[in-house]
C-alpha positions in Angstrom: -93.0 -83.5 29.5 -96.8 -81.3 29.6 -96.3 -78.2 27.3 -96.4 -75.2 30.0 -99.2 -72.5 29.6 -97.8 -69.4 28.0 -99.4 -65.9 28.8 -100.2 -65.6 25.5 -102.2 -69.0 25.5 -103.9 -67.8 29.1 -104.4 -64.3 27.4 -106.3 -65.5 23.7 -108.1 -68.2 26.1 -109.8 -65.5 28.2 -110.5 -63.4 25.0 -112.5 -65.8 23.5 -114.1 -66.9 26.5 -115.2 -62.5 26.9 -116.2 -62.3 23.7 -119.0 -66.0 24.5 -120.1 -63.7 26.8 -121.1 -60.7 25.9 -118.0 -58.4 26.3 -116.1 -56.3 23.2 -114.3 -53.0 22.6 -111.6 -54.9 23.4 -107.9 -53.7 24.2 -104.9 -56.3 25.1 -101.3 -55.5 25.5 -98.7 -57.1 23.7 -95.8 -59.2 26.1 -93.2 -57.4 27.7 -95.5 -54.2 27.2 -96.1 -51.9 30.2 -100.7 -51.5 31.1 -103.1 -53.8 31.6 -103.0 -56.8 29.7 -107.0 -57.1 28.7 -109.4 -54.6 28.9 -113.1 -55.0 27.6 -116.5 -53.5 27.8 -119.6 -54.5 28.2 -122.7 -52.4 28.7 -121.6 -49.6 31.6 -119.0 -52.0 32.5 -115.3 -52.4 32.0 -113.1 -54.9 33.2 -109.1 -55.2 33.3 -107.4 -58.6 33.4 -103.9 -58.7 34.6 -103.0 -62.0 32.8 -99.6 -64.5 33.6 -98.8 -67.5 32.1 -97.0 -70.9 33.2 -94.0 -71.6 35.6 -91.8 -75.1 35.6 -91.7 -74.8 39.6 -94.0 -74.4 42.4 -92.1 -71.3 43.6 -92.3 -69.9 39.9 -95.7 -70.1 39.6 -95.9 -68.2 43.6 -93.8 -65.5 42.1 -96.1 -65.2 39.0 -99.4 -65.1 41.3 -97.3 -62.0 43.5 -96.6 -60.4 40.2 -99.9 -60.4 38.8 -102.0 -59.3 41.6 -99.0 -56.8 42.5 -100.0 -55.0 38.7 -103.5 -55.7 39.0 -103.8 -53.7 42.2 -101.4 -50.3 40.8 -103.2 -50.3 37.5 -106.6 -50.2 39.6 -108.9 -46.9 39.0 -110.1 -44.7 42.1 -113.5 -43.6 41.3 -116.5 -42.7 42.6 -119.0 -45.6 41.1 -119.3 -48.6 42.1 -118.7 -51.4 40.5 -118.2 -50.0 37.2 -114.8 -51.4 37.1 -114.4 -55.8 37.5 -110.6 -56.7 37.9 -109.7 -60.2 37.2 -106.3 -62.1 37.6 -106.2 -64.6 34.4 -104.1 -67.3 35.3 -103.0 -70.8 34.2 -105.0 -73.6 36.3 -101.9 -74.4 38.6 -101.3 -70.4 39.0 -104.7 -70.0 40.2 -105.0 -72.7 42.9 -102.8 -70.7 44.6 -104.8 -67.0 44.2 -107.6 -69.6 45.1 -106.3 -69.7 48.6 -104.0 -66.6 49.1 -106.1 -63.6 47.5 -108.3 -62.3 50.5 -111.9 -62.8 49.8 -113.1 -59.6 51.4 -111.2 -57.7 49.6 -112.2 -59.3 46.4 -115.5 -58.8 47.0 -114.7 -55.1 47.9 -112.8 -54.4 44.7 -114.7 -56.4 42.4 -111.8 -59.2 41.5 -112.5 -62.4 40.5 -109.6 -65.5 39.3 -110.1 -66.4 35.5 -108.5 -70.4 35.7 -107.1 -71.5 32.0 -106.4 -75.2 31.5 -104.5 -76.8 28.8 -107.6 -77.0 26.4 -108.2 -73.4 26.8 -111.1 -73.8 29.0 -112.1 -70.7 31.5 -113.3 -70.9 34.9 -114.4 -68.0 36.6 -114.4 -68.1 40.5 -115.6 -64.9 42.0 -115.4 -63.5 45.6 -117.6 -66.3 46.6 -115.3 -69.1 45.3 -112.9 -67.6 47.1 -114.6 -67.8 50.3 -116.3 -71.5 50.1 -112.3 -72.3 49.0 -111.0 -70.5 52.1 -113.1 -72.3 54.1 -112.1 -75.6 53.1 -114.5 -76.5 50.7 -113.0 -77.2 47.7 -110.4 -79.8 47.0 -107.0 -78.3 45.5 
């Protein structure tokens, strides 16, 4: 039986992958803690990363996606500058097929969110507002 991706995993994946690039200062929440789960800066720039981890079922993994962009959109700051907040959903692979097709690309675009895919190895994919459309459009194979 394949070893389900916890949070955790999907959180110190995305971490690492930040820290390759560029980003620091960072903040993460412990589970079961109420905020945004990563937070990091880099430059002018901060992003927060709503993180979730691995379900057994299909339907699990639905209500995991729901959950996650549910927090990510009430923890989201109302300010006058552009683009000096990025949002990101950090999800396990399976998890993020589904934000893939369900999180509207227009309003990713608008808010700046992009979908942070974690596979077993710990490898990060980043698909932006642009992923989102091409994959939308039937594009990409799920």
């Amino acid at each position: 039986m394949k070893k389900l991706l916890s949070e955790e995993f999907v959180k110190r994946a995305i971490i690492q992958w930040l820290s390759r690039r560029g980003w620091g200062y960072f903040n993460f929440d412990e589970l079961h803690s109420h905020g945004i789960d990563i937070s990091a800066r880099k430059g002018g720039r901060v992003i927060y990363i709503e993180t979730k981890g691995e379900s057994s079922g299909h339907s699990g993994n639905e209500v995991r996606f729901v959950y996650g962009l549910g927090q990510l959109v009430t923890r989201m700051k109302v300010v006058d500058a552009p683009r000096a907040f990025n949002y990101a959903l950090g999800l396990p692979i399976k998890v993020a097929k589904i934000a893939l097709r369900r999180v509207p690309w227009k309003w990713a675009k608008k808010l700046t969110v992009d979908v942070l895919a974690v596979n077993e190895s710990g490898k990060v994919q980043r698909y932006t507002w642009r992923d989102l459309k091409e994959n939308q459009s039937g594009k990409f194979n799920n």
